[in-house]
C-alpha positions in Angstrom: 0.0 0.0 0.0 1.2 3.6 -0.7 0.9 4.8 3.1 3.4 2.6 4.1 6.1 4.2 2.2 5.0 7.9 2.6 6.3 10.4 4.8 3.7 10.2 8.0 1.8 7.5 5.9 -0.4 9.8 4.4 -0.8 12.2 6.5 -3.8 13.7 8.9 -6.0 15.0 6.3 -8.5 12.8 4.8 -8.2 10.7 2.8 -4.3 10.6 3.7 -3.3 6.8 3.7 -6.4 5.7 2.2 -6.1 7.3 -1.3 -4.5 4.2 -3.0 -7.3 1.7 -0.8 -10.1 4.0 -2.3 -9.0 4.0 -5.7 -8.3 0.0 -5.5 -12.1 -0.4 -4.4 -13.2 -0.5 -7.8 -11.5 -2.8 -9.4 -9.5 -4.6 -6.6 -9.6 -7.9 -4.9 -12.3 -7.4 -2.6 -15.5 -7.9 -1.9 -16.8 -4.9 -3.3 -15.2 -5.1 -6.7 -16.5 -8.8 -7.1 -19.9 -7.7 -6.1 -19.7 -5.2 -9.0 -18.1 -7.6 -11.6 -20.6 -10.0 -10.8 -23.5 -7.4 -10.6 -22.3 -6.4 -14.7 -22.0 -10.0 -15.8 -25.4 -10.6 -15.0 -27.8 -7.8 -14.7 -30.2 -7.9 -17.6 -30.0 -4.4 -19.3 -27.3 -2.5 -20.6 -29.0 1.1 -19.1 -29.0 -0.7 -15.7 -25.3 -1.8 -15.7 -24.5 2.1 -16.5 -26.8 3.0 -13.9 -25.3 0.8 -10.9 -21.7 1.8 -12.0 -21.9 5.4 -12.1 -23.8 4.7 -8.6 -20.6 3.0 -7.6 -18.2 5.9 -8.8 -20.3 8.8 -7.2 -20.0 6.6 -3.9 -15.9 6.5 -4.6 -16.5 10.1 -5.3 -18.2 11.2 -2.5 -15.9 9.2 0.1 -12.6 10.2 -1.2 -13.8 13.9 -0.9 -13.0 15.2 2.4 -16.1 17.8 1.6 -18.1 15.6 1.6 -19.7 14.6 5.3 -19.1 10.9 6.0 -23.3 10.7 6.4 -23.5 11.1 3.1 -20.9 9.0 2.2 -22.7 6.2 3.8 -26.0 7.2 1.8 -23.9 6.9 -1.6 -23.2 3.5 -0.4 -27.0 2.8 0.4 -28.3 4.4 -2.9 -26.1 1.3 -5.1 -28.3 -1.0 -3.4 -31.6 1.5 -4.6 -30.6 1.4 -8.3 -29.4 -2.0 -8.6 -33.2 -3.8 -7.6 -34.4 -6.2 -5.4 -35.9 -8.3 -7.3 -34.9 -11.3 -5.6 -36.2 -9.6 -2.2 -40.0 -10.8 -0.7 -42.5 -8.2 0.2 -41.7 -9.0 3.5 -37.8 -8.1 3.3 -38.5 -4.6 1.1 -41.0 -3.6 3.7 -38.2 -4.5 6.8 -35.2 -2.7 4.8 -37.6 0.4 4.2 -38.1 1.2 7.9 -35.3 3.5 9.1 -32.7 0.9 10.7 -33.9 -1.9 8.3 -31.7 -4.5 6.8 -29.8 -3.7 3.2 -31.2 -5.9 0.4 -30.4 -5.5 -3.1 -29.4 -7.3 -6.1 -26.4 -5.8 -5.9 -23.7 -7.9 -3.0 -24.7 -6.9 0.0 -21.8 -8.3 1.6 -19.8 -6.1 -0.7 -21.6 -3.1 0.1 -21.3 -3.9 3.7 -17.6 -4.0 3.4 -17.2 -0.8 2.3 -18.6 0.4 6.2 -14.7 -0.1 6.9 -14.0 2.8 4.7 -16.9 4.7 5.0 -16.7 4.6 9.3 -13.1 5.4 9.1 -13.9 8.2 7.8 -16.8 9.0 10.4 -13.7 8.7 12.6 -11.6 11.4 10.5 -14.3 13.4 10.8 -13.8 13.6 14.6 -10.1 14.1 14.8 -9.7 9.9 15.4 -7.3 10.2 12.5 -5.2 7.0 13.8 -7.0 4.4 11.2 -5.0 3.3 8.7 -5.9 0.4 6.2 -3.8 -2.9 7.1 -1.0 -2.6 4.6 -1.0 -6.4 3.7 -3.7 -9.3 2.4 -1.2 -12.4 2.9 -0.9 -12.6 6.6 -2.0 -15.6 9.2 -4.2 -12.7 11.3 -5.4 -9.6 8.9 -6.9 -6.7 11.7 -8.7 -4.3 9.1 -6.7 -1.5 10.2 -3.5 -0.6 11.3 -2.2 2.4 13.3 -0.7 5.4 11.9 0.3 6.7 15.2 2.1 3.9 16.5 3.4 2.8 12.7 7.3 4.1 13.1 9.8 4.2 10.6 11.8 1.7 12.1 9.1 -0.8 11.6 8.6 -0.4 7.9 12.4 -0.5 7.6 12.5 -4.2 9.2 9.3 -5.1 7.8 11.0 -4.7 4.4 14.3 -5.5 5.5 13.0 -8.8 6.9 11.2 -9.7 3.2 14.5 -8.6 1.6 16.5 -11.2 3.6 13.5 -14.2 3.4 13.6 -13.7 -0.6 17.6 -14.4 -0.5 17.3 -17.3 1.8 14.8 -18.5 -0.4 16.9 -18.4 -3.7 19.7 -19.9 -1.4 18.0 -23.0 -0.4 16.6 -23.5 -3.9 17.8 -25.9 -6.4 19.2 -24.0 -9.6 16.2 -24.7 -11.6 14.1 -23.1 -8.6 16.7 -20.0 -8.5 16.5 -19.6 -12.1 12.4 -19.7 -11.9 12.8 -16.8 -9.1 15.2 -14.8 -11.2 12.6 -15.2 -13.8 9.2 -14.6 -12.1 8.6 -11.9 -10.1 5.5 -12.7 -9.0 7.1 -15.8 -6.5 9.7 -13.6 -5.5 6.7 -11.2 -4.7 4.7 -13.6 -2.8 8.1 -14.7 -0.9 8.9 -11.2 -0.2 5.2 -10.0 0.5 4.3 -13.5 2.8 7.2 -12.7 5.0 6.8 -8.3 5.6 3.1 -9.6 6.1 3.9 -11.6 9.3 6.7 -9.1 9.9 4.5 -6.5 10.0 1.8 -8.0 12.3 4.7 -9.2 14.9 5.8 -5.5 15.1 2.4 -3.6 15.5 1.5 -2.6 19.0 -1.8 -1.9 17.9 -4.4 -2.7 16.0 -8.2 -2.4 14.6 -11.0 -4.1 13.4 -15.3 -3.0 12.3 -17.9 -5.5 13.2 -21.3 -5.1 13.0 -24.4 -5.3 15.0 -27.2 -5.6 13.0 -31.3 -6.9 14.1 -31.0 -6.8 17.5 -33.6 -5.7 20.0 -32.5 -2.2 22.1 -31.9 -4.8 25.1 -29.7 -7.0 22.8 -27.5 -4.6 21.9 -24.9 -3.7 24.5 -24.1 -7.5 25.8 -24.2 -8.2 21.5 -21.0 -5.0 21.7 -19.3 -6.3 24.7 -19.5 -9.6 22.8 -17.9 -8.6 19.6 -15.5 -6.4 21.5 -14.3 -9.4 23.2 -14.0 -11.6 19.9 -11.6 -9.0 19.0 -9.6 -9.0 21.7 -9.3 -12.9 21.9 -8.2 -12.8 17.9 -5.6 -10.4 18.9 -4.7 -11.5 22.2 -1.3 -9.2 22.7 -1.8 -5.8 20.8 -3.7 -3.1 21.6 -7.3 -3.3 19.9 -9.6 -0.9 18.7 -12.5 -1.6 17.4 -15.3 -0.4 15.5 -18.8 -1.5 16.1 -21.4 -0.3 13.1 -24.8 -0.4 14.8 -26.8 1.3 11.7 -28.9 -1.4 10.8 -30.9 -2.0 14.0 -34.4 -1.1 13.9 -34.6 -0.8 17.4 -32.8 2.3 17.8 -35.4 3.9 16.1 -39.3 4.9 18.0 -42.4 4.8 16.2 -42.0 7.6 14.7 -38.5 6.9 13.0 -36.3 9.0 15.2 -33.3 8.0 16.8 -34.2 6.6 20.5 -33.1 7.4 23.7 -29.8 5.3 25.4 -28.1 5.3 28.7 -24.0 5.0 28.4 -24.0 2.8 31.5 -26.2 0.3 29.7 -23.6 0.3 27.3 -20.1 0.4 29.1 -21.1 -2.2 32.0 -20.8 -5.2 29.7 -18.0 -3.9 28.6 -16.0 -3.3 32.3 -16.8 -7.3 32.8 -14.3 -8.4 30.2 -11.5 -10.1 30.6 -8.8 -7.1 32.2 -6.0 -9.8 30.1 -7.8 -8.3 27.0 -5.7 -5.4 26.1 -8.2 -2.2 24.1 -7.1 1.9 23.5 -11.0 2.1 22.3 -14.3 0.9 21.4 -16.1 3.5 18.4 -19.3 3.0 18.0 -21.7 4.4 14.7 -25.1 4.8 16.0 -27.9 6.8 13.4 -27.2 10.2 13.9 -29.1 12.5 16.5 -29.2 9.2 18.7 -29.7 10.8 22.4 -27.0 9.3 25.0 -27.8 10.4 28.7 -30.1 13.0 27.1 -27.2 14.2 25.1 -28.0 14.8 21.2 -25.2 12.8 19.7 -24.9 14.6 16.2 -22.6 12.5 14.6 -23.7 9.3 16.0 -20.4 8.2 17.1 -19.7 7.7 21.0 -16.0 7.0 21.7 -15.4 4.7 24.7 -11.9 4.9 25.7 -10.6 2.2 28.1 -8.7 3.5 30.9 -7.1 2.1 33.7 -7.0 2.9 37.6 -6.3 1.2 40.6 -5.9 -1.9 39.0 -9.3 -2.4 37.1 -9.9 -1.2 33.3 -13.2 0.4 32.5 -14.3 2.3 29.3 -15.1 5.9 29.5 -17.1 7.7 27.0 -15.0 11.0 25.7 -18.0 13.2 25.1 -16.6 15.6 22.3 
């Protein structure tokens, strides 16, 4: 990835590190670009294949634009799904994903538009001067957080990281047979995966910290803060010895919504108690979490719909504190 090589990886300013993720979104290896590819190879007109790609660009658009709010960002994202169809979807399922909070359907991938909630709440963290997130700089790795940490991402680590593939590539071509060393001098793409295999697991050994989204989707209100403390825990199991944030998407829970589709009431205690009960071996900086905007937290209007929970320590005992700006 380009961040890795830049001078403060990117920078502070949105989009920063993420310019050359944003533009790879398209037509990269994910699960975005193969929900595209596959939307083209099989949807039946030729006006509606234009229409869901230039749906897809004004979405890249809108969230590599740092003038454009990360709200609407996320409603690019949500308007692919509208001009694709859903005409696999029952009456049932279009009348659910039309109430606010409802669940995404579309003939488009929904798993591929859901993967794009990394990008899209990262920069709901920008936003908020949480400018730390960084994508994770490498596919090939035994443990793949979803982001890394600009701030504790020093030059000294990319220098082993690459240093460290450098070295695994020679041993390689040492240990090989001369028809294997004459295949590497040939093909860069096994020297490559050599190289790339070994600054992965390089990389991951040297990070303090790390990150990874999950969401928490069609829960009832009650649900939802033992479904966080949950997740939250998940991640800290899967990366028992960093650091973890973690970013918990909550938008598509109809229960945070009244009767009258505005965003409901919540208490921060209800929240943050499950989360004081984990494991203090569990190491976490914070917990963000992306409720609908305007959600009301102790009878606070949360405009943004992000409430920060840091974890801090005293007297022995960690608990999570929510950083009210």
């Amino acid at each position: 990835m380009s961040w890795f090589d830049e001078k403060l990886h990117g920078g502070a300013t949105w989009p920063g590190g993420w310019t050359a993720d944003i533009q790879e979104l398209k037509n990269g290896r994910n699960p975005f670009a193969k929900g595209l590819r596959d939307f083209l190879a099989s949807a039946p007109t030729t006006d509606l294949k234009k229409a869901v790609e230039a749906a897809c660009d004004a979405y890249l658009k809108s969230l590599a634009d740092p003038k454009v709010s990360a709200e609407e960002t996320y409603l690019a994202s949500r308007e692919i799904a509208k001009v694709a169809g859903a005409t696999r979807a029952t009456d049932r399922e279009l009348a659910r994903s039309a109430m606010p909070g409802g669940p995404l359907v579309s003939d488009f991938s929904v798993s591929g538009l859901r993967y794009t909630l990394e990008y899209t709440d990262a920069k709901r963290l920008w936003e908020i001067r949480h400018s730390d997130l960084l994508p994770w700089p490498y596919e090939a790795s035994a443990k793949k957080p979803d982001y890394a940490s600009r701030q504790h991402t020093t030059a000294d680590m990319v220098k082993r990281t690459r240093k460290a593939g450098q070295e695994e590539v020679k041993a390689a071509v040492r240990k090989a047979s001369e028809k294997a060393n004459k295949q590497l001098g040939k093909h860069d793409v096994v020297e490559s995966t050599i190289r790339t295999l070994k600054e992965a697991a390089t990389f991951y050994d040297l990070s303090t910290h790390v990150g990874d989204h999950v969401r928490v989707t069609d829960r009832a209100l009650r649900q939802i803060p033992q479904q966080i403390a949950a997740d939250v825990r998940d991640k800290g199991d899967t990366y028992h010895g960093k650091i973890v944030r973690v970013v918990v998407n909550l938008r598509e829970n109809t229960s945070l919504y009244d009767g009258s589709g505005n965003p409901v009431s919540i208490s921060s205690k209800d929240i943050t108690s499950p989360l004081d009960a984990l494991d203090e071996k569990l190491s976490f900086s914070y917990v963000n979490l992306i409720f609908p905007p305007e959600i009301v937290v102790d009878d606070h209007v949360i405009e943004t719909g992000v409430v920060n929970l840091a974890a801090e320590s005293s007297g022995g005992k960690r608990t999570f504190t929510w950083l009210r700006y």
